[in-house]
DRENDO-623757 format. One record per residue (C-alpha): x, y, z; residue in one letter. Coordinates in steps of 0.001 Angstrom, whole numbers, plus 500000, padded with zeros to 6 digits. Example, Ala and Ser with C-alpha at 12.3 -4.5 7.8 and 13.67 -1.06 7.14 Angstrom:
DRENDO-623757
{px=512300&py=495500&pz=507800&resn=A};
{px=513670&py=498940&pz=507140&resn=S};
//
This chain:
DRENDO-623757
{px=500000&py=500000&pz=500000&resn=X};
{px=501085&py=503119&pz=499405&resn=X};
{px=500295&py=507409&pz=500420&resn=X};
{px=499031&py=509108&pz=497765&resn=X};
{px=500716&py=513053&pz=498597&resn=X};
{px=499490&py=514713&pz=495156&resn=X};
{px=496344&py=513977&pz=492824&resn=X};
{px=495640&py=517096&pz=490480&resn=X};
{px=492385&py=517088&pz=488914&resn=X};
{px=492574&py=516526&pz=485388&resn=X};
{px=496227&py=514591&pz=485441&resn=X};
{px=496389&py=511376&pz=484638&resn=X};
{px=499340&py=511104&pz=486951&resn=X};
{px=499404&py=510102&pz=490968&resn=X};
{px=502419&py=511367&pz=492731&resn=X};
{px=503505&py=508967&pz=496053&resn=X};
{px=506792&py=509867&pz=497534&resn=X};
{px=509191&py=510084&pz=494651&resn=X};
{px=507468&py=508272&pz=492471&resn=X};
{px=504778&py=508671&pz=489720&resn=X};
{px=501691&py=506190&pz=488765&resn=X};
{px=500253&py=506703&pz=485400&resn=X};
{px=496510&py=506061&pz=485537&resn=X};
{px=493702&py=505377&pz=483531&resn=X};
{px=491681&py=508201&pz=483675&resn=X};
{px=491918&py=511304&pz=485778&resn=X};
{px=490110&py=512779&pz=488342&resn=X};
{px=487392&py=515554&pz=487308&resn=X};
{px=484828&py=517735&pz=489033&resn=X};
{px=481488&py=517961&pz=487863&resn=X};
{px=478758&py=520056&pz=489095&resn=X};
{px=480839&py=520941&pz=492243&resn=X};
{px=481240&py=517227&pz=492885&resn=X};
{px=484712&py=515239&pz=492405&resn=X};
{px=484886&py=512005&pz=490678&resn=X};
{px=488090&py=509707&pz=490760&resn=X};
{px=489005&py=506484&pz=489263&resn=X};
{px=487094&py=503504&pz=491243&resn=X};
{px=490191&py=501216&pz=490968&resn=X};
{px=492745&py=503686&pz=491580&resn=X};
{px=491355&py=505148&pz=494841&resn=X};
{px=490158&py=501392&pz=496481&resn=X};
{px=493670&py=499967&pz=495798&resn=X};
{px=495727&py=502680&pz=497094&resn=X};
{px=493175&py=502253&pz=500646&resn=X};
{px=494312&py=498505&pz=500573&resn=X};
{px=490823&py=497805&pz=499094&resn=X};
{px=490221&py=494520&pz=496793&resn=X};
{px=488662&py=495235&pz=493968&resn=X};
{px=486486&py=493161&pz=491653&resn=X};
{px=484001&py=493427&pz=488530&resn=X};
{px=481302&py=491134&pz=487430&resn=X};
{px=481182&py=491914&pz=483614&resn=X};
{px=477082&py=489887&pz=482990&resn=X};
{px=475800&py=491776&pz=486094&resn=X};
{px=477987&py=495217&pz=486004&resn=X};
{px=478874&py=495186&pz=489457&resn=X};
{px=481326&py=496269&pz=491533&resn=X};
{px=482539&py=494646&pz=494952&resn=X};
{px=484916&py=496594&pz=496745&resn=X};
{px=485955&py=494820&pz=500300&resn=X};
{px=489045&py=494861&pz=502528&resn=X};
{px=492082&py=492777&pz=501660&resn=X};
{px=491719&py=491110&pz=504846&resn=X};
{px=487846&py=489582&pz=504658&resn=X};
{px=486233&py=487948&pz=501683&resn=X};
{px=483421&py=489773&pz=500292&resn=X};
{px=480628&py=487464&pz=502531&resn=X};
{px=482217&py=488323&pz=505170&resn=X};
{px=482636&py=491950&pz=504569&resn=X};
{px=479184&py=492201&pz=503749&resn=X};
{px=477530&py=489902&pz=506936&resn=X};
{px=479951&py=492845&pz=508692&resn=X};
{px=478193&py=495792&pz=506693&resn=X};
{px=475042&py=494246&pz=507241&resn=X};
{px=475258&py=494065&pz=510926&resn=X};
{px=476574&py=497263&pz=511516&resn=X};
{px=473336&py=499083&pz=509027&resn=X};
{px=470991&py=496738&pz=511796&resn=X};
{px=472754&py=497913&pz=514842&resn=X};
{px=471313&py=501742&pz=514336&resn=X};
//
């Protein structure tokens, strides 16, 4: 995992220490609102990341659960309020 120090809207760059990541797409703001890359952003938070191309989805879930498990711990934390 790594701190990302410098993200400038519009760049397709990520700067981490003294180093550089080339990305996919760059960040943008739309309507006041910023958007960033999915992948980029749940990887560099230690974040598995997977993509169901039939369904379209998205499962984003810690490294350290499997996505059953991360969601049984979502799920009981949404009942507990």
């Amino acid at each position: 995992m790594f701190n990302v120090n410098a993200w400038p809207i519009g760049s397709q760059f990520s700067k981490y220490g003294d180093s550089e990541l080339k990305l996919n797409t760059s960040a943008k703001i739309i309507n006041s609102s910023t958007y960033v890359p999915l992948r980029f952003t749940s990887e560099a938070l230690n974040m598995n990341v997977e993509r169901d191309t039939v369904t379209k989805i998205v499962i984003i879930n810690n490294k350290d659960k499997s996505p059953a498990e991360y969601i049984a711990t979502l799920t009981s934390c949404s009942n507990a309020t």
